[in-house]
Every structure is written in structure tokens, then in C-alpha cells.
C-alpha positions as CSV (number, residue, x, y, z in Angstrom):
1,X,42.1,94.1,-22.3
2,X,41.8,97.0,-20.5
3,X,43.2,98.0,-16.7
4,X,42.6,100.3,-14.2
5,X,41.8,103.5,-15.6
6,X,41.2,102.2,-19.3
7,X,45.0,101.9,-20.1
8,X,46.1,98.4,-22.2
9,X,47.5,95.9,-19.7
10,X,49.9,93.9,-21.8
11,X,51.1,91.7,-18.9
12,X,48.3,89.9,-17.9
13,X,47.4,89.1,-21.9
14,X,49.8,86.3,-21.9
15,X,48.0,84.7,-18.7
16,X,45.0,84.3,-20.7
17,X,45.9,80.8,-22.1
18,X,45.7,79.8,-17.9
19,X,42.6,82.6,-17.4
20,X,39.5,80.7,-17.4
21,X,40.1,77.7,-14.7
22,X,40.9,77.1,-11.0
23,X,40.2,74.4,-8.8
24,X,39.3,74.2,-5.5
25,X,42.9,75.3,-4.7
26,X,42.9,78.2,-7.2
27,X,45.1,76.4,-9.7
28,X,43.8,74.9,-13.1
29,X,41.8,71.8,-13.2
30,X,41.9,69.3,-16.0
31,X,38.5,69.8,-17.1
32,X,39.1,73.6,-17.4
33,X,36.2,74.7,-14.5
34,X,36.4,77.8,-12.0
35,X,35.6,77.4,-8.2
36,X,35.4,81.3,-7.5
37,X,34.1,80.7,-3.8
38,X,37.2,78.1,-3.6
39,X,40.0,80.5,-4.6
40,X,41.3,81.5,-1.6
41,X,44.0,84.6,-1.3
42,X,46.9,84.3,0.8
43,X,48.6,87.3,2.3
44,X,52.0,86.1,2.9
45,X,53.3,89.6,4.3
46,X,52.6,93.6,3.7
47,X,54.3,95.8,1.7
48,X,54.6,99.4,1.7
49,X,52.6,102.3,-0.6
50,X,55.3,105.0,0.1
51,X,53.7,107.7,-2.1
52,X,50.6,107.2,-0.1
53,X,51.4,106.1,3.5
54,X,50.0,103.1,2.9
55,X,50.7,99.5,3.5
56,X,48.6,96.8,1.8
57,X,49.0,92.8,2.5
58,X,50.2,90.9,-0.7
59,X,51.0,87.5,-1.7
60,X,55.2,86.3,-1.4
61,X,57.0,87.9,-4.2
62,X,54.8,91.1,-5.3
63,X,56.2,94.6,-5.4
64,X,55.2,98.3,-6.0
65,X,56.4,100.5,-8.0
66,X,54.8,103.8,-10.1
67,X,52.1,103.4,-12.1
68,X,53.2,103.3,-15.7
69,X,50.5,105.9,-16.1
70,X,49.0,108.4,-13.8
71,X,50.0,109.5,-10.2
72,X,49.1,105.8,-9.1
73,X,51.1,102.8,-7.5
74,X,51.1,99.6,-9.8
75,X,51.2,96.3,-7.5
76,X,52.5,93.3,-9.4
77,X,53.7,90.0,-9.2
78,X,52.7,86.6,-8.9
79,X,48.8,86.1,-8.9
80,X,48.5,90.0,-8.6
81,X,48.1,92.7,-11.2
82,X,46.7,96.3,-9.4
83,X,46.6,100.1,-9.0
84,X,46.2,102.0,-6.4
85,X,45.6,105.7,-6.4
86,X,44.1,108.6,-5.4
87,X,40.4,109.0,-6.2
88,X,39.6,111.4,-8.9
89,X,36.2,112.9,-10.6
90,X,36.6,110.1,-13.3
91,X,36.5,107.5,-10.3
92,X,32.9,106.8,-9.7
93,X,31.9,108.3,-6.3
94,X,29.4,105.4,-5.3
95,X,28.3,101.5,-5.5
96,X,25.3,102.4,-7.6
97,X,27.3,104.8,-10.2
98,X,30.1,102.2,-10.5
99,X,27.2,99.5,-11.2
100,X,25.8,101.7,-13.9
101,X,29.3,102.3,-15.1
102,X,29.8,97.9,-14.8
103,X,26.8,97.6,-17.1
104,X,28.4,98.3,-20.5
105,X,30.6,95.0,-19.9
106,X,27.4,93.0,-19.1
107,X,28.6,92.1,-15.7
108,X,28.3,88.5,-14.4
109,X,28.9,86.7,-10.8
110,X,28.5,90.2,-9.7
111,X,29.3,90.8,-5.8
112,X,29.4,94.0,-3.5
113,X,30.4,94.8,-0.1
114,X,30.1,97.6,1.6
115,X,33.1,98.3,4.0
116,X,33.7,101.0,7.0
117,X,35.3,103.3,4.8
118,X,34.2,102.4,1.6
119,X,33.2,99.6,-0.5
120,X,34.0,96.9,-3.1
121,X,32.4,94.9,-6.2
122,X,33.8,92.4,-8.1
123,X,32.5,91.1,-11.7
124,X,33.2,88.6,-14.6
125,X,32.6,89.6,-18.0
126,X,33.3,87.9,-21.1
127,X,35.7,89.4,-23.9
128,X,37.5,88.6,-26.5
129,X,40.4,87.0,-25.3
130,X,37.8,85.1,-22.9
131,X,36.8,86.1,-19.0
132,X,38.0,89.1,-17.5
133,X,37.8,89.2,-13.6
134,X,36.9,93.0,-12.0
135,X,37.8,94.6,-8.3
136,X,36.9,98.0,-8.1
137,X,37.2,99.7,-4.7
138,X,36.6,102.9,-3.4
139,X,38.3,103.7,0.3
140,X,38.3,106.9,2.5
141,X,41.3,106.4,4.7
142,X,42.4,109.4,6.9
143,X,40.7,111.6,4.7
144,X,42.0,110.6,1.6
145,X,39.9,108.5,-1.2
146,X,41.8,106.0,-2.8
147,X,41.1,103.7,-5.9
148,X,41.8,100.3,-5.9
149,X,41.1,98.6,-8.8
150,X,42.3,95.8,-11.6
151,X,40.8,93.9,-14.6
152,X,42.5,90.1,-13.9
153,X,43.1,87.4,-16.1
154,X,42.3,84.8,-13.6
155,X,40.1,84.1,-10.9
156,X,42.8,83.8,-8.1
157,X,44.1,87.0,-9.6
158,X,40.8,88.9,-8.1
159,X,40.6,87.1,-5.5
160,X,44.1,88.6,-4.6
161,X,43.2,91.8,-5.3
162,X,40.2,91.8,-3.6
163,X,41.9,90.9,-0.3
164,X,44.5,93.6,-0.9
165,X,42.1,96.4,-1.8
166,X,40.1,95.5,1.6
167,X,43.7,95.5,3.3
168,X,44.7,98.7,2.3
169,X,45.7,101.0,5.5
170,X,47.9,103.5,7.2
């Protein structure tokens, strides 16, 4: 599986045997069935992007460090796998070119919002160790463009990262 930026993402592979399911309270049901619009993210405090200024609200138990590759943050821990980091020309500069770039992975349960600063779109798309769950988000915040972005291994992963990309600020 791939993660943000296209670099191998070897922590989230062992998740996959819990990837595909969530009930209504995020965890996995016996039947093996998602409820994307019940997996709710909590933000149980924020944490602090030194290398950018920035603070960003996580679940209990995540931490930043350096991204193993790049000039990025990596933001990890449980229910969280994401990077953070400053936009580049490989980043795609709008919704519609990040669509087009979404459509080689056959999107599916594709949403978009479009945000002060910004925006974000999330995805599902089937591989072959089974769903992968997209955030991809691109902020302006005092002048800078940041990244925010993941490939997740289970709904309530997104749905994490989704609420912290939408939290990030100075």
C-alpha cells in the first residue's frame, strides 16, 4: 500500500486483517460491515507541529515526529496514520486536479469539501490487500500551503485523519 507521497507504509499493512469493518461505533462488527457515516473521530486533545507552527487535534495517545521521508511531520498512533507537509509542485494545486489524479485508483464513496482555506476529499478504493481509505487535503494557513494527506487501513482511520487535517492551525 502506498502513503502519502507514494512511499510504502509498512505499519498500517498489519491492520488490514481489522481494515474492512466498523460498526456504528467504529469498531468491527461480527458480520464484517462498514458504517462510514457512523464512525465518528474523537479529538481527545492537540498536539503540536513544531516544524510548522502548527497544532492539530488528535485522538489520546498519537504523537509527531519527522517524516521518515521528505521535509514532512508523520502523525501516528492509535487510529491515526498521517503526514503533514508543506505543499510542493507534485501536490495537486486543486479539487478537480486531485480528482483527476484519484481516478487511476477507481475512487469509490467519494466525498469533497471545500473549506476556508482550502479543501478536502476522501475516497475508498479497492486493492490488493482489500479497501484502502484516502484523505487528501490541501490548506493555505498564513500563507503557507500545507498537505495533509494518508492512505488508511480502516474506516475510523480516515475518519481521524479527516478531522485532523480540517483541524490543522496556528
Amino acid at each position: 500500500m502506498l502513503a502519502c507521497g507514494g512511499e510504502p507504509k509498512a505499519d498500517t499493512i498489519g491492520d488490514k486483517a481489522q481494515a474492512n469493518a466498523a460498526d456504528k461505533t467504529g469498531k468491527p462488527d461480527k458480520a464484517g460491515k462498514t458504517d462510514k457515516a457512523q464512525a465518528k473521530p474523537t479529538a481527545d486533545r492537540s498536539i503540536e507541529l513544531e516544524k510548522f507552527g502548527l497544532k492539530v487535534d488528535v485522538p489520546d495517545g498519537v504523537r509527531a515526529s519527522d517524516a521518515v521521508v521528505g521535509e514532512g511531520m508523520m502523525i501516528k498512533g492509535p487510529g491515526l496514520v498521517l503526514t503533514v507537509e508543506v505543499a510542493t509542485e507534485a501536490t495537486p494545486k486543486t479539487l478537480s486536479d486531485a480528482k483527476q489524479e484519484a481516478d487511476m485508483y477507481s475512487p469509490q464513496n467519494f466525498q469533497e469539501e471545500t473549506l476556508a482555506d482550502g479543501w478536502t476529499m476522501t475516497f475508498e478504493n479497492k486493492g490488493g490487500m482489500g479497501t484502502n481509505y484516502w484523505v487528501q487535503s490541501r490548506r493555505e494557513i498564513n500563507g503557507t500551503i500545507y498537505w495533509c494527506s494518508t492512505t488508511a487501513a480502516q474506516v475510523e482511520q480516515q475518519a481521524h485523519a479527516l478531522a485532523a487535517c480540517k483541524s490543522l492551525r496556528r
